[in-house]
C-alpha positions as CSV (number, residue, x, y, z in Angstrom):
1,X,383.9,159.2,-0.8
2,X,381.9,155.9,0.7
3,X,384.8,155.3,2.5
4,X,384.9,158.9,4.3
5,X,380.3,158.5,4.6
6,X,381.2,154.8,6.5
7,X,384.3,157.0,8.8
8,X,382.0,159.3,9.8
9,X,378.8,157.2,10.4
10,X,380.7,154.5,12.7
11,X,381.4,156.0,15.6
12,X,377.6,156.9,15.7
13,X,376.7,153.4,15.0
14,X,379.3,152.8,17.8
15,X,377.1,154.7,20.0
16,X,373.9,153.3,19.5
17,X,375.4,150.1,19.9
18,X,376.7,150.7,23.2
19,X,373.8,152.5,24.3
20,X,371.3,149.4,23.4
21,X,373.8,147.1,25.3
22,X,373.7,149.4,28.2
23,X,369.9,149.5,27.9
24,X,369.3,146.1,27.8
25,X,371.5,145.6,31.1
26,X,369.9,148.1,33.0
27,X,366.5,146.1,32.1
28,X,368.5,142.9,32.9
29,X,369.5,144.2,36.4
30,X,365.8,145.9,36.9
31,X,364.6,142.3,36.4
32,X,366.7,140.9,38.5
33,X,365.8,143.1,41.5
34,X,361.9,142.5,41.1
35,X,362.5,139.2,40.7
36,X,364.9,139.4,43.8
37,X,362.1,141.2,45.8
38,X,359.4,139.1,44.6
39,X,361.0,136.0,45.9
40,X,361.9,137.9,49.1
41,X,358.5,139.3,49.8
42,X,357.4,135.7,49.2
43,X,359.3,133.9,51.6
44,X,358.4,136.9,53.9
45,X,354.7,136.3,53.3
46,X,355.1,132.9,53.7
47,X,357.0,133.3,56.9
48,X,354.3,135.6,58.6
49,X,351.2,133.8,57.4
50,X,353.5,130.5,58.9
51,X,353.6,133.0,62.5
52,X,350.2,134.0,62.4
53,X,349.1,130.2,61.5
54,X,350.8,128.8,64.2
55,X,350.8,132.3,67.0
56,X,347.2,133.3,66.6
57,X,345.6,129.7,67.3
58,X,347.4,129.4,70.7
59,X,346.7,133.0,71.4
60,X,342.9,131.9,70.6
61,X,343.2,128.8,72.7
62,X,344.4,130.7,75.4
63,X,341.9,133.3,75.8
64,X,339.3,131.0,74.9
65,X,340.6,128.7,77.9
66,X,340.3,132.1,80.0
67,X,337.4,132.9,79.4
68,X,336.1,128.9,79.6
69,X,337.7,128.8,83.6
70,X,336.5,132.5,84.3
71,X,332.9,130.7,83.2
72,X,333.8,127.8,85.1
73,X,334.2,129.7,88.4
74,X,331.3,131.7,88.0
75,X,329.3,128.8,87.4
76,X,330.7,127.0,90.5
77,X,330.2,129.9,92.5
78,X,326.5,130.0,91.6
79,X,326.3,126.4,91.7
80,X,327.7,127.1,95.8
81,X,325.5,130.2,96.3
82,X,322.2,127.9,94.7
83,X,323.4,125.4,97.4
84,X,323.9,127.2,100.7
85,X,320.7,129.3,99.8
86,X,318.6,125.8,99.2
87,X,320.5,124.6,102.4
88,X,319.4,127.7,104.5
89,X,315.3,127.4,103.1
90,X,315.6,123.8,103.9
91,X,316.6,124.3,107.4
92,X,314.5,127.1,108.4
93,X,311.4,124.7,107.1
94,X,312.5,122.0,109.0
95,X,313.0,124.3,112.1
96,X,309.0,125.8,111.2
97,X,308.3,122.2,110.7
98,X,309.6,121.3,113.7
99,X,308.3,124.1,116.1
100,X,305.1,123.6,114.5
101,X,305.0,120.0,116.0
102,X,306.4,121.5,119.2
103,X,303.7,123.8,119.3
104,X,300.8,120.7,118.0
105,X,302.3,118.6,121.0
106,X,302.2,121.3,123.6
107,X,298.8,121.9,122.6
108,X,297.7,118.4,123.1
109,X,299.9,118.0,125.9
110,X,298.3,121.2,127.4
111,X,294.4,119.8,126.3
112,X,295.1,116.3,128.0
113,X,296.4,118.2,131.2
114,X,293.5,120.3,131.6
115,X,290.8,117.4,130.7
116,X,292.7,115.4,133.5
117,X,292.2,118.0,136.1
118,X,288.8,118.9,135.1
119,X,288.1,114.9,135.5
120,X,289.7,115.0,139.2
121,X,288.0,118.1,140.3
122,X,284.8,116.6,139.0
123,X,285.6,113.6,140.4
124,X,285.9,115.3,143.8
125,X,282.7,117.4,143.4
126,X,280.7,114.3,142.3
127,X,281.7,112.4,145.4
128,X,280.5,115.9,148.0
129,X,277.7,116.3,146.2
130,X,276.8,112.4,146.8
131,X,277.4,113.3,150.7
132,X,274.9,116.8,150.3
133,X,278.2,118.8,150.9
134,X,276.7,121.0,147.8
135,X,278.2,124.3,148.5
136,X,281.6,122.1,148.5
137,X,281.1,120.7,145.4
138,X,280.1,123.8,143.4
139,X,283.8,125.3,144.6
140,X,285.0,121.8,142.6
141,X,282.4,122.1,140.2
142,X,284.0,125.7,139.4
143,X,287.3,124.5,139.1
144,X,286.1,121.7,136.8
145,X,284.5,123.7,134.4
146,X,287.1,125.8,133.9
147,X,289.3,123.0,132.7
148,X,286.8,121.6,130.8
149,X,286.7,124.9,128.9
150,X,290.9,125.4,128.3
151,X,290.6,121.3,127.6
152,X,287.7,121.8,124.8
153,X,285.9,118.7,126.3
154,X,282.1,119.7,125.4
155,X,280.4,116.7,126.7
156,X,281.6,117.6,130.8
157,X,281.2,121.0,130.1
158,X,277.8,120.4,129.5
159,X,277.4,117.4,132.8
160,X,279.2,120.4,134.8
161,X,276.9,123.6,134.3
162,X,273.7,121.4,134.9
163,X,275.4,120.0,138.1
164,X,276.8,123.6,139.4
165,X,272.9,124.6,138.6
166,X,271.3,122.1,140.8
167,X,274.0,122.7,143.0
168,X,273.0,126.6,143.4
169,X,269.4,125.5,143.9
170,X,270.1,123.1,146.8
171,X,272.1,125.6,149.2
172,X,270.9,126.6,152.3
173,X,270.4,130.3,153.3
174,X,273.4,130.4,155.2
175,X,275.8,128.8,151.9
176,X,274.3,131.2,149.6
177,X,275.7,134.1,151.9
178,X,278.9,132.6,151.8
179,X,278.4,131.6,148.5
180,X,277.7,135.3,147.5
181,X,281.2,136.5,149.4
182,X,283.2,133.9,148.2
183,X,282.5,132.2,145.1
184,X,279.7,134.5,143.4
185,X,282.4,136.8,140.7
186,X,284.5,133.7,140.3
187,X,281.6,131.8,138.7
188,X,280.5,135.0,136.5
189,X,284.2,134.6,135.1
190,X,283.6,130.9,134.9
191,X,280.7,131.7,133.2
192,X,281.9,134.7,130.7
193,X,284.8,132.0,129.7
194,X,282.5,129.2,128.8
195,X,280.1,132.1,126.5
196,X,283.5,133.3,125.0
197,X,284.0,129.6,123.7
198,X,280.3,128.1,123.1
199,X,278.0,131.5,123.0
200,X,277.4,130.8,119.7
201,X,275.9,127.0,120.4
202,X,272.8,127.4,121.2
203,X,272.7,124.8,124.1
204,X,275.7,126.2,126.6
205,X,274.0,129.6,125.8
206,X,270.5,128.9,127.3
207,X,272.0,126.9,130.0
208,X,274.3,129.5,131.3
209,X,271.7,132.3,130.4
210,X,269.6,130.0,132.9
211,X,272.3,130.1,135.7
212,X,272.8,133.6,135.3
213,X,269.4,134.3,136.2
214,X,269.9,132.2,139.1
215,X,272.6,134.2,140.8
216,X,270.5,137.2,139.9
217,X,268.1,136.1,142.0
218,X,270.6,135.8,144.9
């Protein structure tokens, strides 16, 4: 009787046996593909994060050395425009320096000319009034007093206008005619110029207000 309960409970002891061994080597073989993959995906990671150590720095470098010489040229193409524009100010100061100077020079240039004339011409008149050739020397006195005025020399302008006064008061009948056809509007001018420049000094006024009444009474 035991020995027909142990017949029929082997082969399901069998069974179980074989399907425990099969168990535990499909759990062997499940471990051994994780731990296949883990390994893999290891090396893999190690492998890219290897890559991206050694990739992404020289990409980095690179762009960073781009963008360091696109700098670089902007800042030398500043640093040239900052130039030229300091180089173009600095020339047209020198040229307004310089044509300023021109200008100073022709001024004084002009001022010495027209004092030197003024001093021939009065000159000249000094010398025919001396000889009581007055309605002579009021023509040079004219002249004179214009290039006093255009030279800015006060001190003749003031010598001139009393001599061309006591010139006027020492002509004959006959010059004053002459005087009147000739040289009377020129000497108005003469006159308006030298008010234009000195009106406002009180001593050039009253003495050509004073000659003005003398031709008046011509």
């Amino acid at each position: 009787m035991i020995q027909l309960i142990i017949e029929a409970v082997k082969p399901i002891a069998d069974a179980a046996i074989t399907s425990k061994s099969d168990t535990l080597e499909i759990l062997t073989k499940v471990n051994e593909f994780y731990d296949y993959a883990w390994n893999k995906l290891i090396v893999m990671g190690t492998f890219v994060l290897t890559i991206v150590g050694i990739i992404v720095p020289i990409i980095i470098q690179r762009y960073q050395d781009k963008i360091l010489s696109v700098n670089e040229q902007k800042l030398e193409k500043r640093i040239i425009e900052e130039i030229e524009d300091a180089k173009i100010k600095i020339q047209e100061q020198l040229k307004e320096e310089f044509d300023k100077k021109i200008e100073e020079q022709e001024d004084k240039t002009h001022i010495r000319m027209c004092i030197m004339s003024g001093f021939m011409t009065h000159t000249q008149a000094n010398l025919l009034a001396e000889r009581k050739l007055y309605y002579s020397a009021l023509g040079s006195y004219i002249v004179s007093l214009n290039a006093y005025v255009a030279g800015d020399d006060q001190n003749n302008v003031i010598k001139v206008l009393e001599e061309i006064e006591d010139c006027l008061n020492k002509l004959t009948s006959e010059e004053t005619e002459k005087f009147k056809f000739l040289d009377f509007l020129e000497l108005r001018e003469r006159l308006e110029y030298t008010l234009e420049k000195y009106g406002k000094l009180t001593v050039f006024f009253n003495k050509v207000t004073d000659i003005k009444k003398k031709l008046a009474s011509f």
